[in-house]
N, C-alpha and C positions, 0 to 999 in steps of 0.2 A: 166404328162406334166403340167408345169405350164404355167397358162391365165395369160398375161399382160395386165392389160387396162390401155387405156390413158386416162388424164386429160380430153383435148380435147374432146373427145367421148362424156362426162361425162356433160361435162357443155355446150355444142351445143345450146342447149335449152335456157340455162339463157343467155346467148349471145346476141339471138334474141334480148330474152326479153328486155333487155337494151340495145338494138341498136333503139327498136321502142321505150320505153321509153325517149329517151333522144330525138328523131325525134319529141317526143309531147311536150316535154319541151320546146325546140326551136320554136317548131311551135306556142305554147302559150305564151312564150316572145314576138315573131316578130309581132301576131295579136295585143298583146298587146301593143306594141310600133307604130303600126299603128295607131290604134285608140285615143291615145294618142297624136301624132303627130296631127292627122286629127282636133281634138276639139282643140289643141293649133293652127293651123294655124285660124280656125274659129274663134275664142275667139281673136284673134291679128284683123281682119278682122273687126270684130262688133266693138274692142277698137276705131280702127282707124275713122273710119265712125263716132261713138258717137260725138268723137274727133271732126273732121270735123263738125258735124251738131251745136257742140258748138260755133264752130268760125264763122259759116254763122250764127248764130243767132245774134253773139256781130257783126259782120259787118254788118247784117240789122239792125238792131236800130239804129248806127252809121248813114249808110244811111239815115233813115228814119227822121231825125235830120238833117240833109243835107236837104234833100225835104220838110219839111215841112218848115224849116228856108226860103227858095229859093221860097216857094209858096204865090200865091195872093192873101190874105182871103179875096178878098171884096167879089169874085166872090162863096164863102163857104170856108169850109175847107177842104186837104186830108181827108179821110175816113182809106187809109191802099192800099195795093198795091200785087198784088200775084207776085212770080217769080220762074223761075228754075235755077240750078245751075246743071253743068256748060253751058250749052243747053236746050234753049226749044223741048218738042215734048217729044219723047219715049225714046231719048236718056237721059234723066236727070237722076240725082243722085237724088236730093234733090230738094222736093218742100218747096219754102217757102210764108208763109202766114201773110199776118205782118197789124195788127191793130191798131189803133189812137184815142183816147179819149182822150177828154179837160176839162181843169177844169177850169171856171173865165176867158174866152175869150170874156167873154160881148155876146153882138149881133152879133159878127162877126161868131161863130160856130155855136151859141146857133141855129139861124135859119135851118142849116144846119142838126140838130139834135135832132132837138125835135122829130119827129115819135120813130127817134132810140134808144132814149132814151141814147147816147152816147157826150154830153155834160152835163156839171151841169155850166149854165153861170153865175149865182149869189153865190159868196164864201164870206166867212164871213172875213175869215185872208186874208189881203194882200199877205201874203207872198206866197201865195198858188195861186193867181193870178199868170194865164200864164201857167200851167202845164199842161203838155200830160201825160197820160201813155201810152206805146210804149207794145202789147203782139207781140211777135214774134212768129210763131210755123213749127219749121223746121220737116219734117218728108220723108221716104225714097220715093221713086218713084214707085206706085206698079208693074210696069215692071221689076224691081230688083228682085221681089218675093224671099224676104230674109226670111229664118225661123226664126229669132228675129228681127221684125218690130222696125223701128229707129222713136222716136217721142221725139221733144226737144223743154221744151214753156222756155221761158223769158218772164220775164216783168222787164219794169224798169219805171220809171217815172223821168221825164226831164223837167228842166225851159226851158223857151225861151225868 
């Protein structure tokens, strides 16, 4: 008599085998495109904020140039001003911390600043009479508890 075998019979085994092999290949594409996706949504996330903490910084100097134009120096001078953004309290994004030094405002700051050592009221060049420098420093709200803390300093220096 002759034994017929089948194919089938034959390869049963390698069949598995490459039915779970291919189940780890998909599985290792899909964690892989997970994880991938996950640090590109984060990485868009931190961009944006960065972003953001850049523009409340160039809008508090702006400000701060507003207030300090708008203020009374007989009575001293601004010092600098804290704020939140877009709400005070726990809800805030963004604290911002914004500071004022003068340069050749005579007696009108110098009084105001001698302890602090944040006037210099005798300058040598005219030209340099009347200047502030403006630090701004925007940084995240720690109620965000973001795994890459946001911190954004400016300075710039401004006639009046």
């Amino acid at each position: 008599m002759q034994r017929k075998t089948s194919i089938l019979k034959e390869r049963s085994g390698f069949a598995m085998i490459m039915a779970i092999f291919f189940i780890i290949l998909i599985a290792t594409l899909l964690s892989y495109m997970l994880a991938s996706s996950s640090e590109t949504a984060k990485r868009t996330t931190n961009d944006y904020l960065n972003e953001q903490a850049q523009l409340l910084a160039k809008s508090a100097v702006e400000y701060t140039i507003l207030r300090v134009s708008g203020h009374n120096r007989a009575g001293g001078c601004m010092l600098g001003f804290n704020a939140n953004y877009p709400t005070s309290g726990a809800t805030a994004i963004f604290d911002i911390n914004v500071t004022v030094q003068y340069f050749g405002f005579g007696n009108a700051c110098a009084q105001a600043f001698t302890d602090a050592g944040r006037s210099i009221a005798n300058i040598q060049t005219a030209e340099s009479n009347g200047t502030m420098m403006i630090d701004v420093y925007v940084s995240d709200n720690i109620n965000l508890k973001l795994t890459e803390p946001i911190r954004y300093h400016r300075r710039t220096l401004q006639k009046l």
